[in-house]
KOLLORO-890157 format. One record per residue (C-alpha): x, y, z; residue in three letters. Coordinates in steps of 0.05 Angstrom, whole numbers, padded with zeros to 5 digits, always signed. Example, Ala and Ser with C-alpha at 12.3 -4.5 7.8 and 13.67 -1.06 7.14 Angstrom:
<atoms>
+00246-00090+00156ALA+00273-00021+00143SER
</atoms>
This chain:
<atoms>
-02143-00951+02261UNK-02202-00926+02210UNK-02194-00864+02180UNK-02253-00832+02143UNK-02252-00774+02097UNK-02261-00744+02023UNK-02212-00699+02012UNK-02125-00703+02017UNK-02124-00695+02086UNK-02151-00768+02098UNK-02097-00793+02055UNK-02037-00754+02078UNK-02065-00768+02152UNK-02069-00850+02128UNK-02000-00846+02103UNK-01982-00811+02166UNK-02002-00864+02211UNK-01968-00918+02167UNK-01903-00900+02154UNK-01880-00856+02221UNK-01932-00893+02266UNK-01924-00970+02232UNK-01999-00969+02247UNK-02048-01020+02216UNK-02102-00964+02176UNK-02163-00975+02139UNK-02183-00921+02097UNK-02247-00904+02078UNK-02254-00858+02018UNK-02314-00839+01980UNK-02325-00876+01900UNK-02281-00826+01853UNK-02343-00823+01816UNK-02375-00797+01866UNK-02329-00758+01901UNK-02313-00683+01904UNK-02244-00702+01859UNK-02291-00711+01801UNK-02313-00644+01808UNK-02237-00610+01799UNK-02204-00586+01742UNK-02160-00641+01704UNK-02099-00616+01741UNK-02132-00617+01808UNK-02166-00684+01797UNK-02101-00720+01766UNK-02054-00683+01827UNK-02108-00719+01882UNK-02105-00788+01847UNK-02030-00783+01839UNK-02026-00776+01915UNK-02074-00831+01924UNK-02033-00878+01875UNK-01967-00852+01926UNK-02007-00868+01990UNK-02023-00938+01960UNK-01958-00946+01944UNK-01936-00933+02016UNK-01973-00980+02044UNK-01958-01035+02000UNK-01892-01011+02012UNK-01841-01078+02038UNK-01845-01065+02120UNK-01775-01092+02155UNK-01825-01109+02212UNK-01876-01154+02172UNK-01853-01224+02151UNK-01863-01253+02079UNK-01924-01291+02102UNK-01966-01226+02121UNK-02009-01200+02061UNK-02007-01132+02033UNK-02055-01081+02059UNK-02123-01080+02011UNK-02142-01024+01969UNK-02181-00967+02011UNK-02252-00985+02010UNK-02303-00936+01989UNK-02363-00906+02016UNK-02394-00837+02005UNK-02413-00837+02086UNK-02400-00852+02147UNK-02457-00897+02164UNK-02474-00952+02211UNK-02463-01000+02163UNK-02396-00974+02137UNK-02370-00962+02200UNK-02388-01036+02231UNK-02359-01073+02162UNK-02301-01024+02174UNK-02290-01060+02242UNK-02300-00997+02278UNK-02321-01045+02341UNK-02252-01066+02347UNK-02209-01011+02330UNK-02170-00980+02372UNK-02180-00900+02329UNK-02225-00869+02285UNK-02208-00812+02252UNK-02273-00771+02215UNK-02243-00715+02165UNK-02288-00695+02121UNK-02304-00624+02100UNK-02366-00630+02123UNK-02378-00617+02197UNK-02453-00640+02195UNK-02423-00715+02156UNK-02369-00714+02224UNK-02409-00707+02267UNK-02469-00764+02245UNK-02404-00818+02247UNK-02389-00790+02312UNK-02444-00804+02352UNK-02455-00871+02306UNK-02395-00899+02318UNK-02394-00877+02403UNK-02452-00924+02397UNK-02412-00983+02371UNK-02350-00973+02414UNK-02352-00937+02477UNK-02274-00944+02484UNK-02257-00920+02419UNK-02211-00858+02413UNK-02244-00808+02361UNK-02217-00754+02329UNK-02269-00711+02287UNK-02248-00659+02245UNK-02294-00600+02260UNK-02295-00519+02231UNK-02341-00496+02290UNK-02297-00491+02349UNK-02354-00485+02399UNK-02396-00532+02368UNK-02335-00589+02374UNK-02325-00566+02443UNK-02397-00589+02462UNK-02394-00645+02409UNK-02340-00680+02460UNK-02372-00661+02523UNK-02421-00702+02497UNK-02387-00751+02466UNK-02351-00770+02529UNK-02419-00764+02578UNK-02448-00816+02532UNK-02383-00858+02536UNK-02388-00865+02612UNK-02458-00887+02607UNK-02445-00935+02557UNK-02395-00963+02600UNK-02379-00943+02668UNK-02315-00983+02682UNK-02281-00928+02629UNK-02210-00914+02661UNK-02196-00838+02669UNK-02134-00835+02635UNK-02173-00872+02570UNK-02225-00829+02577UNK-02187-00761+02585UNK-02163-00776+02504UNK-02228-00807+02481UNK-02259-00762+02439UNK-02204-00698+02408UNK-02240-00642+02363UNK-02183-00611+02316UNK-02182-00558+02256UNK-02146-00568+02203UNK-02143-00483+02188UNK-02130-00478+02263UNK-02074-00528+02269UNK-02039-00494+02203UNK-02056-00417+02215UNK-02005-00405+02264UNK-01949-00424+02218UNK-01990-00392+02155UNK-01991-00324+02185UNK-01928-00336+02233UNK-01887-00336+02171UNK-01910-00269+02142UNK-01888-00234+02205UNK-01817-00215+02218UNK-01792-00236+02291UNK-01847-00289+02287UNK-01833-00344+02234UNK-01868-00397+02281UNK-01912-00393+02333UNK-01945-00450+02379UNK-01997-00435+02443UNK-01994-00480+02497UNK-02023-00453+02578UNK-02039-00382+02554UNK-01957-00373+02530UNK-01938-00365+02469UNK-01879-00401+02450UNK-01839-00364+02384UNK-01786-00400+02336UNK-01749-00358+02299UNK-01695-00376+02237UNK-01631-00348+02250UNK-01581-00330+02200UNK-01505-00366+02199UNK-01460-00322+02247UNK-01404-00282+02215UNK-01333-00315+02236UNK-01314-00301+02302UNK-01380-00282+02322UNK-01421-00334+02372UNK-01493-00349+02355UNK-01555-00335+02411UNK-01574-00402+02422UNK-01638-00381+02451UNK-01673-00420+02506UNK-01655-00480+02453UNK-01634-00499+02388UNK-01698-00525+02359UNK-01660-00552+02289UNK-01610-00531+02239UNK-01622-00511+02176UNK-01600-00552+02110UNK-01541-00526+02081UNK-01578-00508+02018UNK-01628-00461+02055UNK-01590-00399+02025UNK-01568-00430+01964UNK-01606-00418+01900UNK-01603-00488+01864UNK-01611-00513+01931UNK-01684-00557+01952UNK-01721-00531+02012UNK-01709-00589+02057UNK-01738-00655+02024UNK-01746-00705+02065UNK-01697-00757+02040UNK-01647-00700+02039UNK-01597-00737+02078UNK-01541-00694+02123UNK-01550-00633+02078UNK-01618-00631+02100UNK-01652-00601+02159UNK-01628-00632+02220UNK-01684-00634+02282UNK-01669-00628+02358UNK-01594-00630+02343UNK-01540-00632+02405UNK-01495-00580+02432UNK-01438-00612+02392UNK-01491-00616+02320UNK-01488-00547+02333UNK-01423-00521+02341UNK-01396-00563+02284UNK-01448-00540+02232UNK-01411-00483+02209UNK-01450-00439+02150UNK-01523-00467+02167UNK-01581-00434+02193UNK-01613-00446+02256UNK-01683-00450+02286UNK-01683-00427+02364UNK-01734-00423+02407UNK-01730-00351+02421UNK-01774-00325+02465UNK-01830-00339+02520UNK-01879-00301+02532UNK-01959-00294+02562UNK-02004-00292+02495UNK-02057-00229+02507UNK-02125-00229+02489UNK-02142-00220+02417UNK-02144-00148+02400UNK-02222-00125+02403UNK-02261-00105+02326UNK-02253-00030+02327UNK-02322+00001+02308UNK-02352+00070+02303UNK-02397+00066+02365UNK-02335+00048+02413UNK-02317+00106+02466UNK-02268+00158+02444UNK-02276+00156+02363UNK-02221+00203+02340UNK-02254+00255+02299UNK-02206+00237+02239UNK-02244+00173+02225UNK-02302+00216+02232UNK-02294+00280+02184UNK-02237+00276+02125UNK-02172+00318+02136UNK-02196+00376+02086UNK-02258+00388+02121UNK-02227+00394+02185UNK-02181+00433+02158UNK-02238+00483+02137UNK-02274+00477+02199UNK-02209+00511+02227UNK-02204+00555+02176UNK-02275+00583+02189UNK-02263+00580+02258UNK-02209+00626+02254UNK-02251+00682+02212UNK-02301+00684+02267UNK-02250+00701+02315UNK-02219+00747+02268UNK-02283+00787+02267UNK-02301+00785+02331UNK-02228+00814+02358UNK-02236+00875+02299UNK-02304+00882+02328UNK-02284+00878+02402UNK-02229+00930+02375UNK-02261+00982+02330UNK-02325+00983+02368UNK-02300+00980+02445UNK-02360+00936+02459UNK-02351+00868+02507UNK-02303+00806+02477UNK-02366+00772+02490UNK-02412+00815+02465UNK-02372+00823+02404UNK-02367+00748+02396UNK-02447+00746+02400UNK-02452+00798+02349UNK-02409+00771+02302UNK-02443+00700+02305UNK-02504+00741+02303UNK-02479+00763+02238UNK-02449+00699+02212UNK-02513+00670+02212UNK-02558+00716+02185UNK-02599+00733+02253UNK-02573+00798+02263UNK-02605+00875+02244UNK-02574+00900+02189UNK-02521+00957+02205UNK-02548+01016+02161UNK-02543+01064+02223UNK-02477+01051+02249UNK-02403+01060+02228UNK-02372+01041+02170UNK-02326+01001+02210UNK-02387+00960+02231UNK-02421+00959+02173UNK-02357+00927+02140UNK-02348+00884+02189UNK-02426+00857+02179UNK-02416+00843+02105UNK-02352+00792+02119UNK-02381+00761+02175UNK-02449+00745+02121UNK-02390+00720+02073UNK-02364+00677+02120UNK-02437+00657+02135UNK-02439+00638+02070UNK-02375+00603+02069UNK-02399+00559+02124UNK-02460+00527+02099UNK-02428+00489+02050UNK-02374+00460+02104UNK-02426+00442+02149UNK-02478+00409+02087UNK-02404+00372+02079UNK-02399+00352+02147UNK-02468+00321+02145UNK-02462+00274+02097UNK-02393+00251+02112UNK-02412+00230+02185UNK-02470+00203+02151UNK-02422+00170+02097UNK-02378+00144+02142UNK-02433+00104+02192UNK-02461+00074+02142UNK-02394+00051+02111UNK-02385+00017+02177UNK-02424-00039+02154UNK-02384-00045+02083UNK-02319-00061+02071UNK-02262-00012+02078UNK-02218+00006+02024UNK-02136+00013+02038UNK-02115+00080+02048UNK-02063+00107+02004UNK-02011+00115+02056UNK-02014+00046+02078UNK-01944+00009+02079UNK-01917-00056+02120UNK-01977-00086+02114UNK-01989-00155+02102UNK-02026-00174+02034UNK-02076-00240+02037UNK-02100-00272+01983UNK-02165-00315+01996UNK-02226-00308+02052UNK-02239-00389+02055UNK-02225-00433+02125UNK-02156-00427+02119UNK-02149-00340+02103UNK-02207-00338+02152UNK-02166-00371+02210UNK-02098-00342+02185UNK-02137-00263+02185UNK-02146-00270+02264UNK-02082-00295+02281UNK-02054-00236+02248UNK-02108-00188+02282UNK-02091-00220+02348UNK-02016-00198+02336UNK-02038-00131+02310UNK-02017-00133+02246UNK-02045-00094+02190UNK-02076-00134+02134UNK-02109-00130+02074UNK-02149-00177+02050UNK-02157-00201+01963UNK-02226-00235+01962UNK-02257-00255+01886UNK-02324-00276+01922UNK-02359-00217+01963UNK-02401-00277+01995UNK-02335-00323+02019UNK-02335-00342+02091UNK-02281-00290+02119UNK-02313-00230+02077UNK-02366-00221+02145UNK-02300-00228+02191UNK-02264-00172+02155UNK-02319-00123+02162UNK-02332-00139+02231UNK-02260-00125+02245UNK-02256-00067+02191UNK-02207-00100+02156UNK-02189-00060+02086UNK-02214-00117+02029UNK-02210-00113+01959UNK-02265-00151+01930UNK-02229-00174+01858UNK-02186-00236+01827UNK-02118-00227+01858UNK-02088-00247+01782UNK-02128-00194+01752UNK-02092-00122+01739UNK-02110-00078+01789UNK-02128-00125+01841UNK-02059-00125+01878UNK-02032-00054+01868UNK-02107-00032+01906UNK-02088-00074+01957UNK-02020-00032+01958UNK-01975-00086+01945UNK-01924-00040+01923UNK-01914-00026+01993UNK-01936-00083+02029UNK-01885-00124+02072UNK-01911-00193+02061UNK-01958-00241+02007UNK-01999-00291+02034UNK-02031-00327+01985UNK-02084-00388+02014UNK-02126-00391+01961UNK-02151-00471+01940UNK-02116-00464+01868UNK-02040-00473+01872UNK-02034-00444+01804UNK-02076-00370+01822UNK-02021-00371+01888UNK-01962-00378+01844UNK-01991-00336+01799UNK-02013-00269+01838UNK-01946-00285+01881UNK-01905-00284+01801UNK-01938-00221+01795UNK-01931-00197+01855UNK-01852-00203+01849UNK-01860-00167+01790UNK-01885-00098+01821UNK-01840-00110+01878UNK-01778-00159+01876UNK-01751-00164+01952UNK-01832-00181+01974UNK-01838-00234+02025UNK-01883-00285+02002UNK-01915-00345+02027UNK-01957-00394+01981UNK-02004-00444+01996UNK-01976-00504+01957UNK-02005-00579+01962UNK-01953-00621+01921UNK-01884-00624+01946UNK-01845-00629+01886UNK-01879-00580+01859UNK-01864-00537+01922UNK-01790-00546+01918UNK-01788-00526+01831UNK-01829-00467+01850UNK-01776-00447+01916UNK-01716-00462+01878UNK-01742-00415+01816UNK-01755-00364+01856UNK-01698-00365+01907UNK-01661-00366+01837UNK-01688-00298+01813UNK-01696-00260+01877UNK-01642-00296+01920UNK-01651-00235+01970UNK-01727-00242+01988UNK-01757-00297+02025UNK-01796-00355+01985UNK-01839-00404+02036UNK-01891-00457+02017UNK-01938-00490+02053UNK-01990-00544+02058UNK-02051-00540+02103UNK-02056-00627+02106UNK-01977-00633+02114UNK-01983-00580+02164UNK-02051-00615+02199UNK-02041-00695+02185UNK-01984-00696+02236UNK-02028-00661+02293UNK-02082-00710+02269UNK-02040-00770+02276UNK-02018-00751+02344UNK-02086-00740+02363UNK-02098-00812+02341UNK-02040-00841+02385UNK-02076-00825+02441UNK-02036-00748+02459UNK-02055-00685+02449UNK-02012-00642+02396UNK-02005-00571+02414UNK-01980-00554+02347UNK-01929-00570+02293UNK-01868-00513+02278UNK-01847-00534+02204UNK-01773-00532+02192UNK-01769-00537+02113UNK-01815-00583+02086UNK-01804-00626+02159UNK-01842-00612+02217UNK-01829-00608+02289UNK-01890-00628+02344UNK-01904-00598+02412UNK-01933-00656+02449UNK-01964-00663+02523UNK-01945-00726+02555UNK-01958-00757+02623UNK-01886-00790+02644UNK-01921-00844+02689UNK-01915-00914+02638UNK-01860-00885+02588UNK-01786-00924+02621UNK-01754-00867+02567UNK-01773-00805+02613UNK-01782-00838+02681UNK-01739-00837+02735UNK-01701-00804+02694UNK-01666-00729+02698UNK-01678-00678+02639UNK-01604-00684+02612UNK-01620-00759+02605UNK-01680-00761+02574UNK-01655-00710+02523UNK-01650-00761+02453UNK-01625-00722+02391UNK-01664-00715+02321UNK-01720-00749+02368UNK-01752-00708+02434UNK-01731-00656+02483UNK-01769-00630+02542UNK-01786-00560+02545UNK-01838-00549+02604UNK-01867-00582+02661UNK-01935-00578+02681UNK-01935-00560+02757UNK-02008-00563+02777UNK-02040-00627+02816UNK-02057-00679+02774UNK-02136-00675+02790UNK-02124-00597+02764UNK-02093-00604+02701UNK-02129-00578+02640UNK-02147-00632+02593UNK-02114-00590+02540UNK-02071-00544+02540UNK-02076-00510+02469UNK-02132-00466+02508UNK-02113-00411+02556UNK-02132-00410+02624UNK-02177-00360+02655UNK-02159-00307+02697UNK-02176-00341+02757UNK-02120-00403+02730UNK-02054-00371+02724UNK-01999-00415+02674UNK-01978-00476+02717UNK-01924-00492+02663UNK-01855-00482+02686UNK-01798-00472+02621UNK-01728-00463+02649UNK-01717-00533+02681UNK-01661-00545+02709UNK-01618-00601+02674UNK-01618-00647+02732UNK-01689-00647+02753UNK-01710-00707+02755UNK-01779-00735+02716UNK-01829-00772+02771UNK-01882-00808+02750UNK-01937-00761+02766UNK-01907-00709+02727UNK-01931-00684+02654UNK-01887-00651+02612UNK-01885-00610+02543UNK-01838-00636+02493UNK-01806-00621+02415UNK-01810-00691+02386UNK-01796-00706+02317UNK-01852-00747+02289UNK-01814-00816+02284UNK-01785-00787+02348UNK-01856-00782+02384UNK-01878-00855+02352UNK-01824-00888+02383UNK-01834-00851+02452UNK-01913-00876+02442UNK-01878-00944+02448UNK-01931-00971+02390UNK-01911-01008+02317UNK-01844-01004+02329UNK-01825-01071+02349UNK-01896-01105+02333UNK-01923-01140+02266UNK-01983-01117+02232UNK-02027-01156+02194UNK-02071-01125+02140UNK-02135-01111+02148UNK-02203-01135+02115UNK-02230-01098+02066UNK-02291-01070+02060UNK
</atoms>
């Protein structure tokens, strides 16, 4: 397998495939010189080659499946592209996966379509921003496969070309874990499938299992000196897919259920000024409505003494009086007192009115053309959800959030970032400012926020405006966008240390997206990854014709602890399945996936089901490096 990229995605996806997979990988990384490292700050640039000298390390690792006569794996070649050359001296002819994952979507797609040309058969996995652009990228991709060679099998080419995201593949859990109720959310058939953490039950109480026990918590989860879930954390750790007995012997540990499932509705449609039925409060401000009815209810004042002291009409009265109120009207030197009275406070409520209405112009006016700038939080905003950063990630993380309709504000420091168009399309309130500047958070209302979400690039501005953000208010919940694991954990145990009753979470976008990646590569389509900790949990599709694990088999059976467990069965004819299922199906294609199977059902070979597989879990149900010796690979 060749795996192509510039940034630490390629390498956490390279390390992916080596150590859970046993795969033989070559990766192709750009000079240092000449890569985008060399650009970063010190810290940034020695934290990237650091994980590079780790990744190396892994794969020179000793493997219990390679004898002493097989050679270690060369260093990763380097090549600023992905170009014919490069990708034929990478052996790209032969491989059996190539994996393109670099930030750009334009450099993705030119190795694409060169190396469909070398290798019809190859399984590609391109790493693409533009979610319609992939989705014609592998209509094409495939089309030109079959006319390259038209004795392509079906099944090979149904997994011959797979378009992911990495901001896609992480944003579920990113925003999932700001939300209460939702701590982890995965889409599969137009349902939404929801993990939530559950707390230790009180003695003699009985925990809700759920529809299933998704994992249980390490037993230092809700202790303060305690790591959040390493992976080398042995029985104290967490524990994934456990059985019924796991379960009701881990006494004082948290659990992960899969808690609810439910049809995922549309996302929630930009609310603008020219939409049907605009309440007039986003129209005209509370104290000039308020004078509107004030004035209002001088004009019928005077017109009921005028109706009463004159004995004219109501109507007429009410004509007079608006007669009067705007100045039209003959001036009463003939008639009664009464009238004449009554003719000078209707002019002084005349008055009165012209500067409401000069008031009510240019607020309307004010507030269309505000509709194309950003909105500011109101001051009696509260439970809203605080996000720091507008890039690929905040961008992604801001729709899964409006799609659950949850109020957000967004912390931009570039009025030009790519989200800062999305959240005033969707009149989301932004506050254009550095989130670790004063100011910057309390306009965002942080004081009375419910959640932090901080996804900016630098790991030091997250910890930073989330420090700060503790500051103003202790019990916040706040998730951080963290890259390096250790540093994850010394950052969650200091701050599960000095707020032990708020709730600390980090995450990383590549740990989050490698495994989905990897999959992708192994020839199955991911439907997402729930992390548990710092582990992570996958939601795989598989076919059960060719695996002797699931077939012929009943659901009880196939059930393997810490490794897979089904969840759903995919009822529709084989020649009307949807090549993937992470989309939702029109209107016209109800859900064909069933969820409450019964234990004893038993698994045919034309059925395809949706599993939890651990990721060692899923490589062994693959069936590939497990029992096989690699050889290294030629370098470049």
């Amino acid at each position: 397998m060749v795996v192509c990229g510039d940034d630490t995605l390629a390498h956490r996806l390279t390390a992916e495939l080596r150590e859970v997979y046993r795969e033989q990988v070559l990766l192709v990384v750009p000079p240092l010189a000449e890569t985008s490292l060399a650009q970063l700050p010190l810290s940034g640039r020695a934290r990237a080659t650091a994980f590079l000298g780790r990744v190396s390390a892994a794969m020179n690792r000793t493997d219990p499946n390679r004898t002493d006569e097989t050679p270690a794996p060369p260093p990763p070649p380097e090549a600023t592209e992905p170009t014919h050359e490069v990708l034929a001296a990478a052996g790209v002819g032969r491989a059996a996966a190539l994996a393109l994952v670099y930030e750009d979507d334009e450099t993705n797609i030119r190795g694409a379509l060169i190396a469909r040309r070398l290798n019809p058969r190859l399984r590609l996995v391109i790493r693409l921003y533009n979610r319609r652009l992939g989705q014609y990228l592998a209509e094409v991709l495939d089309q030109a496969a079959v006319l390259a060679d038209p004795d392509l099998d079906a099944a090979v080419l149904d997994m011959s070309t797979t378009v992911l995201s990495d901001a896609d593949t992480a944003a579920p859990a990113l925003a999932a874990s700001a939300v209460a109720g939702t701590s982890k959310v995965v889409q599969a058939d137009g349902v939404l499938l929801r993990a939530a953490d559950r707390p230790p039950p009180a003695p003699g109480e009985t925990a809700d299992p759920g529809l299933c026990t998704l994992a249980l918590l390490s037993s230092t989860a809700v202790n303060p000196a305690g790591s959040e879930g390493a992976e080398g954390s042995g029985a104290d750790g967490p524990q994934l897919l456990p059985d019924e007995g796991s379960v009701a012997a881990a006494t004082g540990r948290g659990t992960v259920v899969l808690e609810a499932v439910s049809r995922s509705g549309p996302p929630q449609p930009a609310q603008r000024l020219t939409d049907r039925g605009v309440p007039l409060g986003r129209l005209f401000s509370r104290r000039l409505r308020w004078s509107f009815a004030g004035i209002t209810a001088s004009v019928l004042g005077l017109a009921v003494a005028s109706w009463l002291t004159t004995g004219d009409h109501p109507l007429h009265a009410v004509y007079l009086t608006l007669l009067d109120i705007f100045a039209i009207g003959d001036p009463a030197v003939d008639e009664p007192t009464s009238r004449q009275i009554l003719q000078l406070c209707s002019g002084l409520t005349g008055l009165l009115l012209l500067p409401v209405l000069i008031a009510a112009v240019l607020e309307g006016l004010g507030t269309f053309r505000s509709s194309s700038t950003l909105p500011r939080p109101s001051r009696g905003l509260s439970g809203h959800v605080v996000l720091l950063g507008l890039g690929k990630i905040g961008t992604r993380v801001l729709l899964r959030l409006r799609e659950l309709d949850i109020p957000v504000v967004c912390v931009e420091v570039d009025p030009e970032a790519r989200g800062v168009g999305l959240a005033r399309h969707l009149r989301v309130p932004t506050v254009i400012g550095d989130a670790t500047q004063v100011g910057s958070l309390e306009a965002a209302r942080i004081h009375r926020a419910h959640a932090l979400l901080a996804l900016t690039s630098s790991d030091t501005t997250n910890l930073e405006a989330s420090l700060y953000a503790r500051s103003l208010e202790p019990e916040l919940r706040v998730v951080m966008r963290l890259y390096d694991d250790d540093f994850a954990t010394a950052v969650f145990r200091t701050l599960r240390a000095a707020h032990p009753r708020a709730l600390t979470r980090s995450r990383s976008v590549s740990h989050l997206a490698a495994p989905a990646f990897a999959g992708a590569m192994m020839g199955r389509h991911i439907l997402g990854a729930i992390p548990v900790e710092r582990k992570v949990l996958l939601f795989a599709v598989v076919d059960v014709a060719g695996h002797p694990q699931l077939e012929g088999r009943t659901v009880a059976e196939v059930f393997r602890p810490g490794a897979w467990r089904i969840l759903a069965l995919d009822t529709a004819p084989p020649a009307d399945r949807a090549p993937d299922l992470r989309t939702p199906r029109g209107k016209s294609r109800p859900p064909t996936l069933v969820w409450d199977l019964p234990a004893d059902y038993l698994l045919r070979p034309q059925d395809r089901v949706v599993l939890a597989a651990t990721r060692r879990g899923l490589a062994e149900l693959l069936g590939r490096g497990t029992a096989q010796t690699r050889t290294a690979a030629p370098a470049v």
